[in-house]
Wavefront OBJ file of the C-alpha trace (Angstrom):
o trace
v -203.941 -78.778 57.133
v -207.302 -80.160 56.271
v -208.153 -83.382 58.564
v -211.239 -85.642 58.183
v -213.414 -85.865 60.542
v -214.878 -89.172 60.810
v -218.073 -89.300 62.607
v -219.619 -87.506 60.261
v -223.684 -87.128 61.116
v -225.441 -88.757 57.972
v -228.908 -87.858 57.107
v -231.370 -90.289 56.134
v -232.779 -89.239 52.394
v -229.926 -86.536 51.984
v -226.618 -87.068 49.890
v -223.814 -88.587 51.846
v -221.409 -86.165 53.422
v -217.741 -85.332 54.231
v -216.322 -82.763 56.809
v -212.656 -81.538 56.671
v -211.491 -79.046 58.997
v -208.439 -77.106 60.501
v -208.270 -74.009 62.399
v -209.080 -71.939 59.745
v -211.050 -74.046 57.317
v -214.005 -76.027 58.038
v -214.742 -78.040 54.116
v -218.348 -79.530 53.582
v -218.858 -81.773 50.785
v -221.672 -83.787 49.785
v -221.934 -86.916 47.367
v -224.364 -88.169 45.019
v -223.723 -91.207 43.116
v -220.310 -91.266 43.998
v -219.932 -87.345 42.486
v -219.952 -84.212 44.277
v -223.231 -82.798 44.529
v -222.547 -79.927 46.265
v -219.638 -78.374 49.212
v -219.547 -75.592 51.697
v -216.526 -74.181 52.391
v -216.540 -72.259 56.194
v -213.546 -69.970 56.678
v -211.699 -67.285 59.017
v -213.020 -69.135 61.842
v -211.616 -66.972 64.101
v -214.005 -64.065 62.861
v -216.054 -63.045 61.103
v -216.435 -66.349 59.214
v -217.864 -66.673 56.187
v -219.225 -69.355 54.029
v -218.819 -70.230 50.314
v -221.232 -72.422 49.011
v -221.679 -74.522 45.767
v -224.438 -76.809 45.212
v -225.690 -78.537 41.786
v -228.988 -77.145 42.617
v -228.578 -73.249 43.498
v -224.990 -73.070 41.914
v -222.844 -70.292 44.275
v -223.713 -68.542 47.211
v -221.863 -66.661 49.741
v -222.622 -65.644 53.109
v -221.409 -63.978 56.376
v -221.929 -66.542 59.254
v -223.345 -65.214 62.307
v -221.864 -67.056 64.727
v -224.579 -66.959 67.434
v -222.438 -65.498 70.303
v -223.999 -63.007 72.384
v -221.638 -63.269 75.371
v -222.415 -62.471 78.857
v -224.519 -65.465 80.576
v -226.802 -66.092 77.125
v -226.344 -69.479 75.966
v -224.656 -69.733 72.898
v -227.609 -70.102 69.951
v -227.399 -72.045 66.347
v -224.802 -69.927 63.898
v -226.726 -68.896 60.963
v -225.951 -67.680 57.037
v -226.300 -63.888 56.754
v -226.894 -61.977 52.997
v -223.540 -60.646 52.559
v -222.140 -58.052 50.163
v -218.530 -59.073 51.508
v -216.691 -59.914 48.615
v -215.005 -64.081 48.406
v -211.744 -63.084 50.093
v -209.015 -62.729 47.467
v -206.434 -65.180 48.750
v -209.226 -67.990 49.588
v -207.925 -70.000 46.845
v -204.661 -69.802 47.908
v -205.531 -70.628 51.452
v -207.472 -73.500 50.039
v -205.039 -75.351 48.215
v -202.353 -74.947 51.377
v -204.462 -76.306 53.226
v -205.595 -79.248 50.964
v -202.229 -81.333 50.724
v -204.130 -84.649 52.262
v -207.690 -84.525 50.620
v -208.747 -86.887 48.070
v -207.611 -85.330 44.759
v -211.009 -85.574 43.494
v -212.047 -83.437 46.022
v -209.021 -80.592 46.179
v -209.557 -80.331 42.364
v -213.083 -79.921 42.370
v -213.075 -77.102 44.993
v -210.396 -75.721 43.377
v -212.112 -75.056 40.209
v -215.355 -73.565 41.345
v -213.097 -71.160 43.351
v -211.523 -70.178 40.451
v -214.787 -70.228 38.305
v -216.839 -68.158 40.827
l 1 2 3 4 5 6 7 8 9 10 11 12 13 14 15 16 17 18 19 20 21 22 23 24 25 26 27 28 29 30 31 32 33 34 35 36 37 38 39 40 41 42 43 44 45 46 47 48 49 50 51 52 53 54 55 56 57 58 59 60 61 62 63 64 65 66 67 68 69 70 71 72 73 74 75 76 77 78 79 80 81 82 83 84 85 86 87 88 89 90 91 92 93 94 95 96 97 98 99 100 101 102 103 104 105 106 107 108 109 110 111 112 113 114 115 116 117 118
């Protein structure tokens, strides 16, 4: 189940964000005016995670996520979007809306729908 976190990092001169996460999720979502301007969906967590991306400026995007683990004694370095050919994962939606029983409604819907339109 999707949980806010609170202590969200803001960034002065960027649109206001959101960050919902569970064990398998990690949801991004950024505000303009009050509307979403944009959200980045992180998922299979575990490995290898992958990130779906809207944004009013670029539209979609998709990426593999390398994590930045390198094991061994290497300290563990900045994860970091990869061009992917993977495909959006089939069930994502499906995922999605499970785990979306306690976000704003605004929110689930609009996710919802560029899942569907992508």
């Amino acid at each position: 189940m999707l949980i806010e976190f609170d202590n969200v990092r803001q960034i002065h001169g960027e649109d206001r964000r959101r960050l919902f996460t569970d064990d398998d999720i990690a949801l991004y979502v950024w505000f303009r005016n009050a509307r979403i301007s944009g959200f980045q969906l992180c998922y299979d967590k575990q490995g290898p995670e992958k990130a779906f991306m809207w944004t009013l400026a670029h539209g979609y995007a998709h990426y593999a996520v390398d994590s930045g683990e390198v094991g061994g004694l290497d300290a563990k370095k900045t994860p970091v979007f990869a061009a992917s050919a993977i495909p959006v994962s089939e069930d994502i939606l499906d995922r999605f809306i499970a785990a979306s029983n306690f976000l704003d409604a605004e929110i689930r819907d609009f996710v919802s729908q560029k899942i569907r339109d992508y």
